[in-house]
C-alpha distance (Angstrom), angle and dihedral (degrees) to the residues before:
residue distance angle dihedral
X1 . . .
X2 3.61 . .
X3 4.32 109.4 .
X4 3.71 109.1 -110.3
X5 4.04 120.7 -149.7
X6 3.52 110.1 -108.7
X7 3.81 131.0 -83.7
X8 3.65 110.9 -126.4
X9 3.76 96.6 -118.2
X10 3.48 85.3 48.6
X11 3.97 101.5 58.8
X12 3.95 98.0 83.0
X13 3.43 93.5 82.6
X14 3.66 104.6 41.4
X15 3.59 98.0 76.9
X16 4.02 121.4 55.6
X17 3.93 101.9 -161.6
X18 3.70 108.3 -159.3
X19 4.12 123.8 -157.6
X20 3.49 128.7 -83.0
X21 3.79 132.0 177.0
X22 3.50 94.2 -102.5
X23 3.68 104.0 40.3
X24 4.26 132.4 -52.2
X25 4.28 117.3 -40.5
X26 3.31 125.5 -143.3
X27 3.79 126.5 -159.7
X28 3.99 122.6 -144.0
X29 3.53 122.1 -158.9
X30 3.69 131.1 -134.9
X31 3.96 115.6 177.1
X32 3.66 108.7 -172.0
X33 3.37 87.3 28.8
X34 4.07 92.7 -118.3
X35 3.91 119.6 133.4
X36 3.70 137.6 173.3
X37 3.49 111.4 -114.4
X38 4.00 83.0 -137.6
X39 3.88 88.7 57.1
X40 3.90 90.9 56.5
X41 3.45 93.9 50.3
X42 3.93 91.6 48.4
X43 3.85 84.0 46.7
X44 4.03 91.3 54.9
X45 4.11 91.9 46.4
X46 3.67 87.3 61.4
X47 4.06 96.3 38.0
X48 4.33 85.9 51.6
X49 3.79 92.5 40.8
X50 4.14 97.1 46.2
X51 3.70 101.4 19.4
X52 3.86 156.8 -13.8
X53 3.65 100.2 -4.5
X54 4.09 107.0 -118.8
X55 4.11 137.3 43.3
X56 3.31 122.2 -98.7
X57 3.89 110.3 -140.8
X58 4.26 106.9 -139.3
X59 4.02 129.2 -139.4
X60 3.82 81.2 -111.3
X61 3.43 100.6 57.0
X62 4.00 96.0 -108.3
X63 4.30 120.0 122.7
X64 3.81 115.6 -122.0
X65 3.98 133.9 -152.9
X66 3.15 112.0 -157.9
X67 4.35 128.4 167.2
X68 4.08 85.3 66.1
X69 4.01 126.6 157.1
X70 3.62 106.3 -98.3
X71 3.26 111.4 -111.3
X72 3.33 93.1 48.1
X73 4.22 108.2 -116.3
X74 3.87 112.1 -115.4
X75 3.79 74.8 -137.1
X76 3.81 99.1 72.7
X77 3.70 96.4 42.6
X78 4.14 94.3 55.7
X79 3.91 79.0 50.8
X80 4.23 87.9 50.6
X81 3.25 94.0 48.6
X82 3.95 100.8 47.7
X83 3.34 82.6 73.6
X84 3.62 98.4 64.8
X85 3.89 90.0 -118.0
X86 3.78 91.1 117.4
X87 3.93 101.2 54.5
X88 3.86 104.4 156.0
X89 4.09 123.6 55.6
X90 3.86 89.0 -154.2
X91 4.21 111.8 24.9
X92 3.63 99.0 47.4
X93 3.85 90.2 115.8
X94 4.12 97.4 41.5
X95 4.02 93.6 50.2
X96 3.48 96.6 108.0
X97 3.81 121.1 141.3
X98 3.72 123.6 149.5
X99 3.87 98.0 -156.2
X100 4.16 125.9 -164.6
X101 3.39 111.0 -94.9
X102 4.31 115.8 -129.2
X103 3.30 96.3 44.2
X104 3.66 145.6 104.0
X105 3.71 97.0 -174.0
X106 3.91 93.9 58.9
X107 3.72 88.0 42.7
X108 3.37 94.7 58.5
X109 3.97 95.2 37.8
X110 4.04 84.1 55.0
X111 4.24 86.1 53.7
X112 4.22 86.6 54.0
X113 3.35 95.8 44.7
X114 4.27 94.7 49.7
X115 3.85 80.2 47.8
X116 3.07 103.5 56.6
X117 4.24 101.2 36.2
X118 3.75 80.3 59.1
X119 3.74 92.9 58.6
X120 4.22 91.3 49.2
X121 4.25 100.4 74.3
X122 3.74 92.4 -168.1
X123 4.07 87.9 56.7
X124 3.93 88.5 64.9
X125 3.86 82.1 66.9
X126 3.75 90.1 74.5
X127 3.51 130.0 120.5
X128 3.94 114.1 -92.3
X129 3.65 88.3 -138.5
X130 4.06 85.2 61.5
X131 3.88 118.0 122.0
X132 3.46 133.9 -153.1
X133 3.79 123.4 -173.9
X134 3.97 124.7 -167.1
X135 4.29 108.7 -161.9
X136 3.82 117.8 -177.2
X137 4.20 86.5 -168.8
X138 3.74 131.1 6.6
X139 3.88 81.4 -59.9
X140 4.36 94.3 -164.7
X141 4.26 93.9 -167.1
X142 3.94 93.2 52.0
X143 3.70 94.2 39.7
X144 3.69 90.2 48.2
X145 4.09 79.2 57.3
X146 3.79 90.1 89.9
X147 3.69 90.2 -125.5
X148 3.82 114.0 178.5
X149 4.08 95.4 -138.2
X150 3.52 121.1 24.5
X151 3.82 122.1 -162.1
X152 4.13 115.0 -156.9
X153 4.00 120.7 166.3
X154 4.04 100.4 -72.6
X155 3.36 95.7 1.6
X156 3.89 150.3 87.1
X157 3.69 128.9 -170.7
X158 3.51 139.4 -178.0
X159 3.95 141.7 -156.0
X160 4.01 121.7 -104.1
X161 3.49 132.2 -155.2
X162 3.47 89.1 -107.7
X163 4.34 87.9 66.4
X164 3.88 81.4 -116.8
X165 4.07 113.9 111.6
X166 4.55 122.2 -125.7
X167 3.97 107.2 -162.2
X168 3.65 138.4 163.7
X169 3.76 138.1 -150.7
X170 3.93 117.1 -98.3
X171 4.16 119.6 -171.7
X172 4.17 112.7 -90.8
X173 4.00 111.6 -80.6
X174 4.35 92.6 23.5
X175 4.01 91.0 79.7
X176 3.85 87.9 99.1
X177 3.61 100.2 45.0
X178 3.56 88.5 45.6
X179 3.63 98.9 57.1
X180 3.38 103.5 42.1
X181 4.00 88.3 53.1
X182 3.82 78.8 58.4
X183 3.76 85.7 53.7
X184 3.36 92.9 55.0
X185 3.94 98.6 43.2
X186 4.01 83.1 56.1
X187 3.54 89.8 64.8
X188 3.67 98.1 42.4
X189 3.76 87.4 60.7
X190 4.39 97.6 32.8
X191 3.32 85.1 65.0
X192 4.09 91.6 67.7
X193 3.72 92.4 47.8
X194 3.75 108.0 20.8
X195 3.69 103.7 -130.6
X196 3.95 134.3 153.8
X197 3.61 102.1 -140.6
X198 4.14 141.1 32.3
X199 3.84 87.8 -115.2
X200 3.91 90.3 61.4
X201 3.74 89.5 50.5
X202 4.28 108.6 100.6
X203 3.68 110.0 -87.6
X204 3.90 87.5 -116.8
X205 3.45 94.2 58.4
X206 3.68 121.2 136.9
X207 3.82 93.2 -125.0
X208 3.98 93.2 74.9
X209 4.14 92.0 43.0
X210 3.77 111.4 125.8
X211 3.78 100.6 9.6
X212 3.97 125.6 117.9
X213 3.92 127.4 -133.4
X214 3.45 112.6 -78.4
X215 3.98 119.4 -163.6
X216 3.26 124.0 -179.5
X217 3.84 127.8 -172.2
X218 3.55 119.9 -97.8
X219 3.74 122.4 -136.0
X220 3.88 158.8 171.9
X221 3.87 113.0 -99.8
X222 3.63 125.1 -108.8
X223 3.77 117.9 -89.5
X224 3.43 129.8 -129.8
X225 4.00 112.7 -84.9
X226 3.52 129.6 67.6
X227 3.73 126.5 -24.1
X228 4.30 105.4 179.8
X229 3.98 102.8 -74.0
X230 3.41 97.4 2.9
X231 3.70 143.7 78.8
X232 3.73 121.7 -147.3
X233 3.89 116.9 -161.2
X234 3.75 118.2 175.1
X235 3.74 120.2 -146.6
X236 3.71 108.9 -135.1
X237 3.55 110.4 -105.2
X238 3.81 97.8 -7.8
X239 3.75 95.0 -83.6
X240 3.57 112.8 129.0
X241 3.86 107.1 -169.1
X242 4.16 137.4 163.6
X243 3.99 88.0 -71.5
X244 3.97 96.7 44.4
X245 3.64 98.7 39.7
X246 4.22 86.3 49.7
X247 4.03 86.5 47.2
X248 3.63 90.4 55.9
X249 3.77 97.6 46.5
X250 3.38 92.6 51.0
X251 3.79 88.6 47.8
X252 4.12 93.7 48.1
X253 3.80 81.9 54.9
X254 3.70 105.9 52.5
X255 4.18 84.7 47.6
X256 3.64 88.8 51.2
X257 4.07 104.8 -110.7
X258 3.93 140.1 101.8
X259 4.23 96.2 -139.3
X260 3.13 150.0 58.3
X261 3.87 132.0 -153.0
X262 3.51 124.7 -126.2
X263 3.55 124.6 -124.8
X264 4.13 138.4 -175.3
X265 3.73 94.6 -120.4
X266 4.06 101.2 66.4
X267 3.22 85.1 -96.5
X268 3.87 136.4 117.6
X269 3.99 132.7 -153.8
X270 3.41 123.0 -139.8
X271 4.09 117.4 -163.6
X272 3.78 107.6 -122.4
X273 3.79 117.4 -125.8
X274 3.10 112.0 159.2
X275 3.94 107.0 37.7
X276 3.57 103.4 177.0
X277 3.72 82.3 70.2
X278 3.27 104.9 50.7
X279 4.30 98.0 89.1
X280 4.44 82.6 61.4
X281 4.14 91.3 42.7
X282 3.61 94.2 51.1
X283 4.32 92.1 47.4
X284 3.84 86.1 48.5
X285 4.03 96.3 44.4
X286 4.51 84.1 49.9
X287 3.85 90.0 50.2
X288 3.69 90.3 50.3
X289 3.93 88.6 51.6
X290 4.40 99.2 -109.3
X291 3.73 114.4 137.1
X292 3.59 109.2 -105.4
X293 4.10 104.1 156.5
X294 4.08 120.7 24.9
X295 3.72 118.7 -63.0
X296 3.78 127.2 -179.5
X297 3.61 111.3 -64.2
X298 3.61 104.8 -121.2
X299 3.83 126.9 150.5
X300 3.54 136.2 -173.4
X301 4.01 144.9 -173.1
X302 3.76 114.1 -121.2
X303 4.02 98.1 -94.7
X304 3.71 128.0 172.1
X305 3.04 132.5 11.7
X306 3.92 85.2 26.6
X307 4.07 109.7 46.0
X308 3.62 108.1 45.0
X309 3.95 88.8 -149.2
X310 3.84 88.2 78.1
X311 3.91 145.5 50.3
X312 3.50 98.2 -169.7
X313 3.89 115.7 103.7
X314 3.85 96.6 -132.9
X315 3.86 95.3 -177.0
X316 3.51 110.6 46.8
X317 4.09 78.1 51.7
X318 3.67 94.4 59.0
X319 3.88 98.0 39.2
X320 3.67 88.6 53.1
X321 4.33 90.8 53.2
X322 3.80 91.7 34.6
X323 3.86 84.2 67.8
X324 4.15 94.2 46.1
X325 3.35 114.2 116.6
X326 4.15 90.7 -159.6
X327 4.47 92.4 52.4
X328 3.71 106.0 124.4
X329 3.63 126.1 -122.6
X330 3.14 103.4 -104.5
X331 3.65 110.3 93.6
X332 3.88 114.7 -108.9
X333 4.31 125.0 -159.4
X334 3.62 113.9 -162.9
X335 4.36 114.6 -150.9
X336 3.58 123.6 -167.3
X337 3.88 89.0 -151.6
X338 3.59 141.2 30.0
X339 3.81 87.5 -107.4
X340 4.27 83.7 83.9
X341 4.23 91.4 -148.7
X342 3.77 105.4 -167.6
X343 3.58 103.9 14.2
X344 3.79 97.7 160.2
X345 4.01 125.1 -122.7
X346 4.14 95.0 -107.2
X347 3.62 129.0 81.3
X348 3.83 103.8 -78.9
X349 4.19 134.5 156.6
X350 4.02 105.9 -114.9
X351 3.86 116.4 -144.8
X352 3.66 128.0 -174.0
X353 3.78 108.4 -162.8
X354 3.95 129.8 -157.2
X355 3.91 115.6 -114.9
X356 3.94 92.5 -101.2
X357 3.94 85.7 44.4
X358 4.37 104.0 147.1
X359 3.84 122.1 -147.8
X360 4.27 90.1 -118.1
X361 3.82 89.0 49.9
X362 3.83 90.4 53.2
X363 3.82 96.6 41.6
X364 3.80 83.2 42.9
X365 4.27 86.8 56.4
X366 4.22 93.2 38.9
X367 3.76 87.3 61.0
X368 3.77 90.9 41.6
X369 3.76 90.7 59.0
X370 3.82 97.0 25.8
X371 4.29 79.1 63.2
X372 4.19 95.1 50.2
């Protein structure tokens, strides 16, 4: 079964909005990472005419809108999915694949693989929590991802209770069959326990029989600049708004391409055409405030005026210390509230500032904790 685009009467139901402080959130996915620059723009129309007015780039890769009436208008879904974002009536929730960033094999692999868990209808019983990850080499930032099955060239792999990852080698071209009948054996065996993920499944569960250890290397993710063909240019804080989505147009132009490729680290990559270019590109894409060489890593949740659990402004906060040429290195993530939204996956000192909170009394309580 090939996955139809949805019918308009039929687009209620594909997307399940889930509450923010500010209003309902809705998640968009992009497997393969690759997106039209024209779709992000048609993305941010409907995000500034229904809702907070910018995307928020995810740690999986996806785009959410966020600041949306609650319940969500039948309206502003038809208008999501005219722009092809919403391409299954019945997976929408289960198409999540983390894909390796730089390359066009993965990319592609990532397209199969949404394909064809489309086609299976007991896959869109998964979890929404579930994880795929598509690697074209031991790809360290994706696998660090804590995917739940992990597709390399002639291999599959999946994660253990133990956070660790068993796999096995499958012949070229049967990876994708092969994980999603993985998938599927998951949910045979969920269903006895009720979990989310495979590393919640018991230890001597069937699903991890006949696979050896699997261990791949753990590291840093890229930072912005160029990687070989491509250009990787952060945007600050993951908030892609009027300004940052216009930066990166312009920036997709000058390197001679219409998209941009999604990444986990609120980031995007941009294929590199035109490479004698690329010295000007990157000067224009600094002066129009993208990332294009490493900053301080600072994250934040969404705060105030945004979540109405909080009255701390979280982002001015961390725009102000991203720029500080004394911020540690170890990465900091600023919260408004005890709830810690955001906190990112990597090793990271968490702060929760008072209202009146200043950017030398922060730095002041990094290095504090960056020194314990």
């Amino acid at each position: 079964m090939t996955p139809q685009p949805p019918a308009p009467d039929a687009c209620p139901g594909l997307l399940r909005p889930f509450p923010g402080g500010d209003g309902a959130i809705v998640r968009l996915r992009v497997p393969g990472g690759h997106l039209r620059l024209a779709t992000m723009q048609g993305l941010l129309r409907v995000a500034g005419e229904h809702g907070a007015p910018f995307l928020q780039l995810t740690s999986r890769a996806n785009l959410q809108v966020r600041g949306l009436p609650d319940p969500l208008p039948d309206s502003v879904v038809t208008e999501i999915a005219d722009l092809g974002l919403l391409p299954s009536t019945t997976h929408e929730r289960v198409r999540n694949i983390l894909t390796a960033p730089f390359s066009h094999d993965a990319a592609a692999t990532a397209r199969r693989l949404d394909r064809a868990l489309c086609a299976r209808p007991a896959l869109a019983e998964l979890p929404g929590r579930f994880l795929f990850a598509v690697e074209d080499t031991p790809s360290a930032a994706i696998a660090a991802a804590g995917a739940d099955i992990v597709i390399r060239p002639g291999a599959v792999a999946v994660r253990r209770p133990d956070l660790g990852y068993v796999g096995r080698s499958v012949p070229s071209g049967g990876e994708i069959p092969a994980a999603l009948d993985l998938a599927e054996q998951f949910l045979r065996q969920r269903a006895d326990v009720g979990v989310w993920r495979t590393h919640q499944l018991p230890s001597s569960a069937t699903l991890f029989a006949g696979m050896a250890s699997w261990s791949p290397t753990i590291a840093d993710p890229p930072q912005p600049g160029v990687h070989g063909r491509y250009v990787l240019a952060g945007i600050p804080l993951g908030l892609a708004g009027a300004a940052e989505v216009s930066a990166l147009t312009e920036l997709a132009d000058r390197l001679g391409t219409d998209r941009v490729e999604l990444t986990p680290w609120k980031a995007v990559a941009l294929p590199v055409a035109r490479p004698q270019d690329v010295p000007a590109a990157l000067a224009m894409a600094a002066d129009a405030g993208l990332l294009v060489e490493p900053a301080a890593p600072v994250t934040a949740c969404i705060g105030a005026p945004w979540c109405a659990r909080t009255d701390v402004e979280t982002l001015p906060l961390a725009r102000q210390l991203m720029a500080r040429a004394d911020a540690p290195g170890t990465a900091l993530h600023l919260s408004g509230c005890a709830r810690r939204c955001g906190t990112p996956a990597r090793a990271h000192i968490a702060i929760v500032p008072p209202s009146d909170a200043t950017p030398d009394a922060l730095i002041d309580a990094w290095k504090k904790h960056d020194n314990t």
